[in-house]
N, C-alpha and C positions, 0 to 999 in steps of 0.2 A: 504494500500500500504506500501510495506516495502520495505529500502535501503538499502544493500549490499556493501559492501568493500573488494576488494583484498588487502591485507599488500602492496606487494610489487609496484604492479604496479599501486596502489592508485587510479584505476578504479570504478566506480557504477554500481552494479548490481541493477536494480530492480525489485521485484516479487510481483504479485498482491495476493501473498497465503506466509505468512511466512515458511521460507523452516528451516527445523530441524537444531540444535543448540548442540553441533559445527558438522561443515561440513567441511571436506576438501577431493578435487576431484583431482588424478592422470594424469597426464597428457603427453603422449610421444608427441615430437614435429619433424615435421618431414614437408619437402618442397614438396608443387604441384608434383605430379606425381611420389614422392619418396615410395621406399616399404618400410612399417612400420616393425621393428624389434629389438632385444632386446638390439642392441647396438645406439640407437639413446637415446639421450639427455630425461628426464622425470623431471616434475617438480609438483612439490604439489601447489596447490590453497586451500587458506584457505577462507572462507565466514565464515562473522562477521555479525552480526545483527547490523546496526549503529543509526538507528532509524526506529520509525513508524510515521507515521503520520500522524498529529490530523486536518482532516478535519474541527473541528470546529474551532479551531485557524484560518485555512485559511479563513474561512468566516468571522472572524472577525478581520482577517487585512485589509481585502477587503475594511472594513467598518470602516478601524482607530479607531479600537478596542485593539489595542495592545501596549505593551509600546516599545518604539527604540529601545530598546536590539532585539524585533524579527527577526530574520533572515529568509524574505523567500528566497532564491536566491536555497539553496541544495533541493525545492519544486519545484520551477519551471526547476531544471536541472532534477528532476526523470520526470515530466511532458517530457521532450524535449525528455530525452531517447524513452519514450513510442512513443510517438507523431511520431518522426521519424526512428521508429523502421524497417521498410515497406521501406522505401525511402532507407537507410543504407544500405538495401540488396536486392535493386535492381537498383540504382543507384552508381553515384561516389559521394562523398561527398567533396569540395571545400568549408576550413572555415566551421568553426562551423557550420550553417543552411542551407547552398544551396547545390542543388544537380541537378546533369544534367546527362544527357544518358539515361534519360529513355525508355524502349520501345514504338515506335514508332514515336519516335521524328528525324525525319531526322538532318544531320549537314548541317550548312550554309558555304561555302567555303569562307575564309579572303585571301588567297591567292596563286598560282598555285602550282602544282610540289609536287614533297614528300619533301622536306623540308617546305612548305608551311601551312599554318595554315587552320583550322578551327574553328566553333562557336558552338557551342550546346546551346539553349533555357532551362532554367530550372527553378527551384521553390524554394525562400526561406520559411522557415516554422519555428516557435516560440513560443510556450507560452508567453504571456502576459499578466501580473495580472495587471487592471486598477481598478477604483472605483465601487467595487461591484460588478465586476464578473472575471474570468478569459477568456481572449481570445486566440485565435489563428490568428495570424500574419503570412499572404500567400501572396505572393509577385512576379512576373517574374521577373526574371533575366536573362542575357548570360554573357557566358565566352568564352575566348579560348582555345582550345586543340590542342595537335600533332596530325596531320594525324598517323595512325596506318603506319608503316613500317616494312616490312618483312626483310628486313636485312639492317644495316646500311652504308654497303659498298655504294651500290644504290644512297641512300641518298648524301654520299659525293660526289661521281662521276659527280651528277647530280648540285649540290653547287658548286662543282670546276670548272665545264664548265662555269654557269652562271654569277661567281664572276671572271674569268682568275686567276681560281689557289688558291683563298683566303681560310685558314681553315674554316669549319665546326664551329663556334663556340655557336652559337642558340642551339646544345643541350648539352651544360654543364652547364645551369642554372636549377641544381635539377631534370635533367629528368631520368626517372627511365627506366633502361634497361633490359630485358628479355634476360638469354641464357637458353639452355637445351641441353649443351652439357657435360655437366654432367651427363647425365640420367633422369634429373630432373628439373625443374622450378626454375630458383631461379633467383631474381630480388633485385638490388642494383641501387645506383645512380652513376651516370656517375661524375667522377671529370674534366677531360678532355680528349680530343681528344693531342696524343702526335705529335711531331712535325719528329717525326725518323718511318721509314715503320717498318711492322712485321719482318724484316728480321736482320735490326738493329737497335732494340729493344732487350737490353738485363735484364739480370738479372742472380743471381747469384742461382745454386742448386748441391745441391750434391759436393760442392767444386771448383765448376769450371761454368764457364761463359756459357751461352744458349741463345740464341735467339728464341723471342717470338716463330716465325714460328717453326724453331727446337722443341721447347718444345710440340707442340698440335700436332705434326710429331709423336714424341716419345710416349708423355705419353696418350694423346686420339686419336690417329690413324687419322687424323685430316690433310690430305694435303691442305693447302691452297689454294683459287683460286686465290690471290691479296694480295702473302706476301709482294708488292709495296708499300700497301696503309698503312698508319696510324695504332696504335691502339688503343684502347678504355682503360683507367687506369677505374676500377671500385672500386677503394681502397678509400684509404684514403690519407690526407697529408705524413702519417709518413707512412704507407705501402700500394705499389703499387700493383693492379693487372691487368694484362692485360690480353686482350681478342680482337682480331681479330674484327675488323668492319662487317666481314659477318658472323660470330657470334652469331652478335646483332641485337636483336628486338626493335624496339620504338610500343607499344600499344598505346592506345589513353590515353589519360591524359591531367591533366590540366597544360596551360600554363602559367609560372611564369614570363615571361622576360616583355621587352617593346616592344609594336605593331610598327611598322613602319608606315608611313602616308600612305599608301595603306590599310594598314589592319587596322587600326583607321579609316578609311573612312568606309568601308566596315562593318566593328564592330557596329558604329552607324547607316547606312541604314539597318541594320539587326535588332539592339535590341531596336530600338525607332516604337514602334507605338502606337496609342493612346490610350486613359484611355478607353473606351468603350471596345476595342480587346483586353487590356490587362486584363480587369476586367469579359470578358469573358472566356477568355482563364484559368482562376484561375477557374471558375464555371465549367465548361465543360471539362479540361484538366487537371489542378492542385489537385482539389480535389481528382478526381479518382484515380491520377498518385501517392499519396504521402498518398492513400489507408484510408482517413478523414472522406471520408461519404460510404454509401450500395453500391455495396455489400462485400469490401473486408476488413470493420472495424470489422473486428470478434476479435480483440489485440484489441482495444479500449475497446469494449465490455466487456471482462474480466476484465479491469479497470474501469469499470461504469463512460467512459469517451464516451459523445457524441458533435458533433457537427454542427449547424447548415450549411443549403447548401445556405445558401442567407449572403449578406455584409449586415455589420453592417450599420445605416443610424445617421450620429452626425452631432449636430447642427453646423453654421459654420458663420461665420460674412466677409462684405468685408469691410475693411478698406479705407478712400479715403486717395490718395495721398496727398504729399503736394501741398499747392494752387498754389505754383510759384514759379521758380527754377532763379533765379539772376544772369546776367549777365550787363557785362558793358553795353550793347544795349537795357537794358531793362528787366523785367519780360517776363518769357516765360511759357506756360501754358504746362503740364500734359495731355497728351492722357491715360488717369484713364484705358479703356477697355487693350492698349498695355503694361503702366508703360513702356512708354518712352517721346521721344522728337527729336526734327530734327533742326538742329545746320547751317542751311542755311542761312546765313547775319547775322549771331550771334558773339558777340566778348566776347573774356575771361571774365569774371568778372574780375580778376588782369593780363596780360597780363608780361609775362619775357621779360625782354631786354638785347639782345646780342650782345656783341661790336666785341666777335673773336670769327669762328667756322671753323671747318673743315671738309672733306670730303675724305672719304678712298673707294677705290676704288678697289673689291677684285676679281683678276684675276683666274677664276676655271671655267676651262673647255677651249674647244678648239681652241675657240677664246677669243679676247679681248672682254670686254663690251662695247658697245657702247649707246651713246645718256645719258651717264650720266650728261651733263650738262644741260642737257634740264629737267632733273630729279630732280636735285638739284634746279634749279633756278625755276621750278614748288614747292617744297616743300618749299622752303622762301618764294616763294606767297601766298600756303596755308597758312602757319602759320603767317603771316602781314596779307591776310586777319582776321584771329579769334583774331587778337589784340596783336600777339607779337610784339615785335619790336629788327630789323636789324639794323646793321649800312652798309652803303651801299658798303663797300668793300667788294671784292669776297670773301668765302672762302681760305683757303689752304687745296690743291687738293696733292695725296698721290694714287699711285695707287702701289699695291704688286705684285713681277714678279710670272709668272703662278704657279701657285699652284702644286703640284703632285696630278695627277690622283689618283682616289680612290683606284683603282688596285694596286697602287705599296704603296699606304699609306692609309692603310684601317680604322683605328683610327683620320684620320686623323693630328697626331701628329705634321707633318714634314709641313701642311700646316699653322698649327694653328703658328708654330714658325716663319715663315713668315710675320704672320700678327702684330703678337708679335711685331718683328723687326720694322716693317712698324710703326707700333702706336707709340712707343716711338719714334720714330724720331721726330713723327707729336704733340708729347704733349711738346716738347722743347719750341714751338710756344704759346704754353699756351692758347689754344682757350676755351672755355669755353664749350663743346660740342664735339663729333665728328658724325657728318652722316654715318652709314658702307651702300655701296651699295654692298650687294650679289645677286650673277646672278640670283640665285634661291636657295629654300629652302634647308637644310642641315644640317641633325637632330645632326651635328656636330660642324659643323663651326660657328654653331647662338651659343648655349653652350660658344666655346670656347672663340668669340670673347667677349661675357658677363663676363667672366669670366676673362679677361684679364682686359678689361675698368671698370669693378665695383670692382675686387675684389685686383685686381697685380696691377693695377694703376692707379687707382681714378680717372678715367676721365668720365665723363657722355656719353650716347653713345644712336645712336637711330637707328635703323636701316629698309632697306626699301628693300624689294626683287624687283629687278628689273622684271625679267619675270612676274609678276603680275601686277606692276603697269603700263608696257607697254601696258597689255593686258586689263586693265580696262578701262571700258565704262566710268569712271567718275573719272578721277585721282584726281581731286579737292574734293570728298567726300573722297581720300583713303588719301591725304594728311592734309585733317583736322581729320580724325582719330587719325593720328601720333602725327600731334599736342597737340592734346587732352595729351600725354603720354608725350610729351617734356616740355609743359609750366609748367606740374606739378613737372617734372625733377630738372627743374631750379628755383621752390620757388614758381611759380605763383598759381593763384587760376583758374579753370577753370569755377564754379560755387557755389553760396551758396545758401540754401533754404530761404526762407520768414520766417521775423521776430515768425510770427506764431507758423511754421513748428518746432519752435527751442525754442520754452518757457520752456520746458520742461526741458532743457537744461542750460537756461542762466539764472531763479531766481534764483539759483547759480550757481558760476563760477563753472565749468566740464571740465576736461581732461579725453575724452573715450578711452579705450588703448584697442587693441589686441593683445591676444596671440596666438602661436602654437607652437609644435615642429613637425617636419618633421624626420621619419624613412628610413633608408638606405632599399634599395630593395630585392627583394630574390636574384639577381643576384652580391648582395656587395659582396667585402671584408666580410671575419669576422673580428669585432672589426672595422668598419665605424660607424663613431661617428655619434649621434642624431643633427639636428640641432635645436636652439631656437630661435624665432623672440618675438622681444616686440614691437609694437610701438603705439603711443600715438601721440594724437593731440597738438596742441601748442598756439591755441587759441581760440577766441570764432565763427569764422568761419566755425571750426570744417574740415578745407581743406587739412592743409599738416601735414603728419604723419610721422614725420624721424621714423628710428626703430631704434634697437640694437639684435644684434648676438651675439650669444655663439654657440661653438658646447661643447657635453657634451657626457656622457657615453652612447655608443649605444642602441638604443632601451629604452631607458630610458624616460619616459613620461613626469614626473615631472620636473619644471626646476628648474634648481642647481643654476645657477646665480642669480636666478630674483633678489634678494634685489638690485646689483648694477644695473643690466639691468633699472628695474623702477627708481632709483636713478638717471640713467641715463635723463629719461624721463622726472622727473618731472626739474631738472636744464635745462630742454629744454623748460618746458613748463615757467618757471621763467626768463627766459633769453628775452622769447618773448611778455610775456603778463603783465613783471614786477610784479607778484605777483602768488602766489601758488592755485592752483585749490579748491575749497570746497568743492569736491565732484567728488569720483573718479571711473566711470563705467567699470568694465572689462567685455569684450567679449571672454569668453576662448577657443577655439575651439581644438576639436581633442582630447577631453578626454571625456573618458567611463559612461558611466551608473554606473559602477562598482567600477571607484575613484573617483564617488562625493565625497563622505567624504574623500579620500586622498586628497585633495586639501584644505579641511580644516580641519585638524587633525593639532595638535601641533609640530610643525618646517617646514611645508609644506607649499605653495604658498599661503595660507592667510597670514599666520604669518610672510614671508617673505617682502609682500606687507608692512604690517605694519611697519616692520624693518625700511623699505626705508622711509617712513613718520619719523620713529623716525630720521635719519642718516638727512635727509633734516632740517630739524627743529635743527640739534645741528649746522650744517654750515651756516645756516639764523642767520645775525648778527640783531639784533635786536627786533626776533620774540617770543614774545613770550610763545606760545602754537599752536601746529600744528597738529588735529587729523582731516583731512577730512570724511568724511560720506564715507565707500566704499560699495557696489554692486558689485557681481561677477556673470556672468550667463553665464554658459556654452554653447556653441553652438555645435548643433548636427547634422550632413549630412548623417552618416551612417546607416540610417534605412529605417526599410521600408513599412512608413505609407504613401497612397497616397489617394488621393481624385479625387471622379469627381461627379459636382453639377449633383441634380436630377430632375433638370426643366431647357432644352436646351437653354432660354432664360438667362441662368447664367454661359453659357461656354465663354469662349474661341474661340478663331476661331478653332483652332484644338480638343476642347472639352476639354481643361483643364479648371479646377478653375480660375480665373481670379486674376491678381497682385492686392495683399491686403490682397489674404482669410486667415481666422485665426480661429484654432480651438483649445480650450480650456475645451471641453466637452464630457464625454464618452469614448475617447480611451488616453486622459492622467494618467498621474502617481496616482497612490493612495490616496500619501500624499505629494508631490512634487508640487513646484509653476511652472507649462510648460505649455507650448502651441506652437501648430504647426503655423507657417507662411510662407505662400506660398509668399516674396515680389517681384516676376517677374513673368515676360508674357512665358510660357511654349513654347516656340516655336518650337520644335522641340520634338516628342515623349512625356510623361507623366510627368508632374513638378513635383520636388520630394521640399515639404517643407521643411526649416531649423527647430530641435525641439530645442527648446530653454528653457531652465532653469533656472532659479533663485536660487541658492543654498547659498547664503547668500547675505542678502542688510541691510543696514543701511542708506538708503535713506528714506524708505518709501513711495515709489514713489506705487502707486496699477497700477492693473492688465492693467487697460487701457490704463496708462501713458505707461509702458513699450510696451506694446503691438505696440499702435500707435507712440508711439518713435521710437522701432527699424524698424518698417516698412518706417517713413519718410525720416531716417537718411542713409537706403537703396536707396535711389535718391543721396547720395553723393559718389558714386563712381567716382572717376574722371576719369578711363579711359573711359568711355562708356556714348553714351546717352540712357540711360535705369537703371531702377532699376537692382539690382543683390540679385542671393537666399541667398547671405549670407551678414550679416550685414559690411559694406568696410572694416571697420578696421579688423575684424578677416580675411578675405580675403587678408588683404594689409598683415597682418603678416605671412599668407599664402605665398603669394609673394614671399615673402622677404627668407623663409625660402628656397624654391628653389632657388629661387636667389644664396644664401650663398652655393649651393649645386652641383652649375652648373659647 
C-alpha cells in the first residue's frame, strides 16, 4: 500500500499499486451542470510518493515491538480512507467517520413544516489498532438534517405565519444553498437572511445604485414573484451577494444548530433503542450499507483487506458498588442491579441552614401565576424534611411585571432585563438564596436568569417550573430533587460513601480535581472564546467541589491558566482541611486520543500542574518541601465502543450491561493503561461507557485500585440518587463550564 500527497491541498491519496514517479494530472475545474471549455480555470496536481508501508512494523506495534518514536496514526488514516471509501460516495459524510442517507434508509420526522427538521439513522466506521490485531469500529448513530426545500421563499412564508412575523433565522447556521440560475449549480453558504425586501436591497454597479430585484430584471431576465420578501446574502463578511429567497434551494444536509425541546424529545424516541437492535442493525444493515463484507468488498479486496461478519466477544468484569452511601439517618444500601437509591425519610448527611431566602416570581404569559405560595411553602417542607434547616420567617416575595411576549421579543432580551431589574432589588435584602418560579420551560429565560444570579450577581438561585410541579403526581419527590441541588448550593453534604468505599483515597490525604474546557458552537460568533473549569475537592468527604473559570482562546483545548486555576484549588483545599493534599488525582475530560502527549509534553498541563505545587509550597510559611504524588487520567465519552452481555441472565432490564461493567481486555489500546466502564444503569436506549486513561501516575495505585475507585466515587454525584457515566468531578467541571457559558 502506498501514500500519496497533493502539495497544495495536503490531501492522501492512497493506491494499493504504486503509481509512476513523478506524476502530475491537469485538471479544468468547472460547476455541476456547467459546459467545460477552454476559458474555465485549470490546475496541475502533483503526486508525490510519501511513503510505503511496512506491514511488518504494523504487526509489530501491534505487539509493543516498536520503540515510541513509531508513529502509527498516517496507517490507520490510509486504512480509514480505504475502509470508507464506499460510504464517501454514496452517502453524506458528518465529522470525520459517520455517514447517513444511505439508500434505503427512510428519515424520521423531529419536526412539522419545511422549516422543520428531520433525523437520518446512520453508521460510524474506524480502524482501530488494539493488542494484536487491527479492528474495525461500527457503530449506529443519528443526526439531524434540513428537510430538502424547493425554494426558500416557501420556507419563510410558512416561519413568518407560524412565528407572527419573526425572521427566518434557523438557516444561517452554515447551511448550504443551491441556485442555478446561472446556468449552473453552484452552492455557497448562507450568511444571512437580510432585514430590507429584494426591492430595497441595494448595491452599487456600473457607477450607480441597483436594487436586488432590478439587477436579476436586467442582467438574468429574472422577474421576480416576491420582490417583498427578504434576501438571501451568500457572501461573505466583507462582500455581499444577494440572491432572491425563490432562488434558493435548501437540499438535505446536516444540521449544525441547537434542537428545540420538541425535537430533542423526538431525536431520543428515534435514536435510542437497545443493544440487541442496534447490534443487529450493524450485522444486517451496516455492514452491507458501508460495503465491509460480500458482495460489494471488491476495494477491500484489492487491498488484501478482509473482514469479519460477527462482533468481537471481550472479556468483561462487574464491579460491586459501594457497601453504603451515608446519610445523617443512617446507612443506606445500593440496588447493585439499578446503581441507584431512593431518598424516602432520608436526611442530608450535613444539612444547610438558612436564616434569609427569597422568592421571584416570573410573570410570562397571559396570565399571572398563580398558587405560588403553596409552591414555595411545599419546597421548605421538602427541603426541612431531607434535613435542611429554615428559620421560620417567610421568604421575601418579588414578582416581575409581565414579561413581552415572544413575538414582539424573540431573544428574549427585553424580558430577561426585567428580571434583571426584579433581582437586584431583591438581593439589597441579602437572602442567602433566591427561588425563581417560571411558568414553564424557556430555553431562554432559565439561561438568562443563571446567568444573571451566578455570573452578574453572585447570588445562588434554584429554580422550579411551575406547570410541572403542579402537574406532578408527587410534588414531595420533585421537591426533594431540588433539594438534592440546593443543600449542595449552600456548602452542605448531601451524602458520603462508607469508610471502605474510600480507602483508596484516604491512606493519603487526596484532592480529586476535574477538568474541561467547553467549545463555542457552529452557530458562534467567530472568535467566542473556549471556556475552562477546574474544580477540586476540599476534603476528605470528597463532597463539595468549588471550581475556577477562565475563558481562553477559542477553540483552544489546552488550558492557558491552569497553574493559577489549581493554585486556586489547592488554597481551597488548605483553607478547609488545614493542610495540603499528598496526592493529587486528575480527571481530565474532553481531550483527544491524539493530545495525550500534548498534555504532557514540556510547558503543557503536566508541567503547569507542577508549577502550582511549586507557587503553593513558596507561600506555605513554614513548609518545608511540597511535591504531592500526581495521576492524571483522561476521560473519554466520545467513542464508540458499546457492549451487550452474552448470557441474558447479565443484562439489564432493557439488555444493557449492568452498573459496574468494566472492560480492560481485547478492544483496549496497545500500549496504553485504559479500560472501559460502564458506572450507570443504561436506562434508556444503549449505555455508552466512559474510556478512561491513565496517561501519567505517580501514585502507583494498579489497575484494580483505579478501576474500583472511579467506579465507587461514581455514587458521589450529589445531584442524583444514582451512579453517573462519568466520574462527578469531571462532570461537575463539565457543569460548571456551561454554566460560565450561559
Amino acid at each position: 500500500m502506498s501514500s500519496l500527497s497533493w502539495h497544495l491541498m495536503a490531501e492522501t491519496l492512497v493506491s494499493a499499486k504504486e503509481l509512476p514517479q513523478p506524476m502530475q494530472i491537469s485538471v479544468r475545474f468547472f460547476e455541476e451542470g456547467q459546459a467545460s471549455g477552454p476559458n474555465l480555470p485549470e490546475f496541475t496536481v502533483s503526486l508525490e510518493l510519501v511513503r510505503e508501508w511496512d506491514h511488518d512494523k504494523l504487526k509489530k506495534y501491534l505487539h509493543c515491538d516498536v520503540d515510541d518514536s513509531y508513529d502509527i496514526s498516517p496507517l490507520i488514516s490510509a486504512y480509514n480512507i480505504v475502509l470508507q471509501q464506499h460510504a464517501s460516495s454514496t452517502a453524506v459524510r458528518v465529522g470525520n467517520s459517520r455517514y447517513f442517507g444511505f439508500p434505503g434508509f427512510k428519515a424520521n420526522e423531529l419536526s412539522p413544516g419545511l422549516t422543520g427538521l428531520e433525523a437520518f439513522r446512520g453508521f460510524f466506521l474506524s480502524a482501530r489498532p488494539v493488542f494484536g490485531e487491527l479492528m474495525v469500529n461500527v457503530g449506529v448513530c443519528m443526526t439531524p438534517f434540513y428537510k430538502p426545500i424547493a425554494r426558500l421563499d416557501w420556507a419563510y412564508d410558512e416561519f413568518a405565519d407560524l412565528s407572527k412575523g419573526a425572521t427566518l433565522q434557523r438557516f444561517t447556521q452554515n447551511v448550504k444553498v443551491t441556485t442555478t440560475y446561472l446556468g449552473y449549480t453552484k452552492r455557497r453558504t448562507l450568511l444571512r437572511i437580510t432585514s430590507s425586501s429584494a426591492e430595497k436591497t441595494t448595491f452599487m454597479r456600473d457607477g450607480r445604485k441597483v436594487s436586488v430585484a432590478e439587477h436579476f430584471r436586467n442582467a438574468h431576465n429574472i422577474l421576480l414573484e416576491r420582490p417583498d420578501l427578504p434576501v438571501a446574502d451568500l457572501g461573505t463578511a466583507k462582500r455581499s451577494i444577494y440572491v432572491p429567497l425563490e432562488l434558493c434551494v435548501i437540499e438535505s444536509q446536516p444540521f449544525r444548530g441547537l434542537l428545540n425541546d420538541r425535537e430533542t424529545t423526538n431525536m431520543l424516541n428515534h435514536a435510542c433503542q437497545s443493544p440487541a437492535a442496534n447490534f443487529e442493525e450493524i450485522i444486517k444493515r451496516g455492514l452491507p450499507s458501508l460495503a465491509l463484507t460480500e458482495p460489494k468488498a471488491s476495494l477491500l479486496d484489492e487491498f488484501g483487506i478482509s473482514i469479519s461478519k460477527t462482533m468481537i466477544d471481550v472479556p468483561g468484569r462487574e464491579l460491586p458498588p459501594p457497601k453504603s452511601l451515608h446519610y445523617r439517618s443512617g446507612p443506606l444500601l445500593v440496588q447493585p442491579a439499578k446503581g441507584s437509591w431512593n431518598l424516602a425519610n432520608v436526611r442530608f448527611h450535613t444539612g444547610a441552614s438558612v436564616a434569609k431566602w427569597a422568592v421571584l416570581v416570573i410573570f410570562d404569559g397571559h396570565t399571572a401565576p398563580s398558587n405560588e405560595e403553596k409552591v414555595w411553602t411545599g419546597f421548605r417542607e421538602g427541603c426541612q424534611k431531607s434535613g435542611m434547616t429554615f428559620t421560620p420567617q417567610a421568604p421575601i416575595i418579588a414578582k416581575t411585571s409581565q414579561l413581552p411576549r415572544q413575538s414582539q421579543d424573540r431573544d428574549r432580551s427585553e424580558g430577561i432585563k426585567e428580571i434583571k431589574r426584579t433581582v437586584q432589588n431583591l438581593i439589597r435584602d441579602e437572602p442567602t438564596f433566591i427561588l425563581v418560579l417560571l411558568p414553564f420551560r424557556d430555553m431562554r429565560l432559565y439561561p438568562g436568569v443563571k446567568r444573571i444570579c451566578d455570573i452578574e450577581l453572585g447570588i445562588h438561585s434554584i429554580t422550579i417550573v411551575l406547570n410541572k410541579v403542579l402537574k406532578s403526581r408527587s410534588p414531595q419527590q420533585y421537591y426533594a430533587n431540588v433539594a438534592l441541588k440546593l443543600n449542595q448550593k449552600l456548602g452542605g453534604i448531601n451524602h458520603t460513601l462508607d469508610a471502605e468505599s474510600t480507602r483508596w483515597l484516604t491512606t493519603k490525604s487526596t484532592m480529586l480535581v476535574g477538568m474541561d474546557v467547553t467549545h463555542p458552537g457552529p452557530a458562534s460568533k467567530a472568535g467566542t472564546p473556549s471556556i475552562a473549569a477546574v474544580v477540586a475537592t476540599i476534603d476528605k468527604s470528597f463532597a463539595q467541589c468549588p471550581a475556577s473559570l477562565r475563558c481562553q482562546r477559542s477553540r483552544q483545548e489546552m488550558i492557558d491558566d491552569l497553574t493559577e486555576m489549581m493554585l486556586e484549588r489547592l488554597r481551597a483545599y488548605k483553607k478547609k482541611s488545614g493542610s495540603l493534599p499528598e496526592r493529587v488525582i486528575v480527571y481530565r475530560d474532553g481531550v483527544s486520543e491524539g493530545q495525550f502527549d500534548t498534555v504532557l509534553e514540556h510547558g503543557s498541563e503536566k508541567d503547569k500542574i507542577l508549577d502550582a505545587f511549586k507557587a503553593i509550597h513558596k507561600e506555605t510559611k513554614g513548609l518545608a518541601e511540597y511535591r504531592p504524588h500526581l495521576s492524571i487520567i483522561i476521560c473519554g465519552k466520545r467513542h464508540h465502543a458499546r457492549f451487550r452481555p452474552k448470557d441474558h441472565k447479565n443484562e439489564s432490564r432493557n439488555g444493557n450491561t449492568r452498573p459496574g461493567t468494566v472492560v480492560d481486555r481485547r478492544i483496549t489500546s496497545v500500549s496504553d493503561f485504559d479500560f472501559y466502564l460502564q458506572a450507570h444503569d443504561g436506562i434508556k436506549g444503549q449505555a455508552r461507557p466512559t474510556h478512561y486513561t491513565v496517561i501519567y501516575d505517580e501514585s502507583g495505585l494498579g489497575a484494580n485500585d483505579i478501576q474500583q475507585g472511579t467506579h465507587t466515587v461514581s455514587y458521589l454525584y450529589a445531584r442524583a440518587t444514582k451512579s453517573v457515566s462519568l466520574v462527578p468531578f469531571a462532570y461537575y467541571a463539565d457543569l460548571a463550564c456551561e454554566r460560565a457559558r450561559c
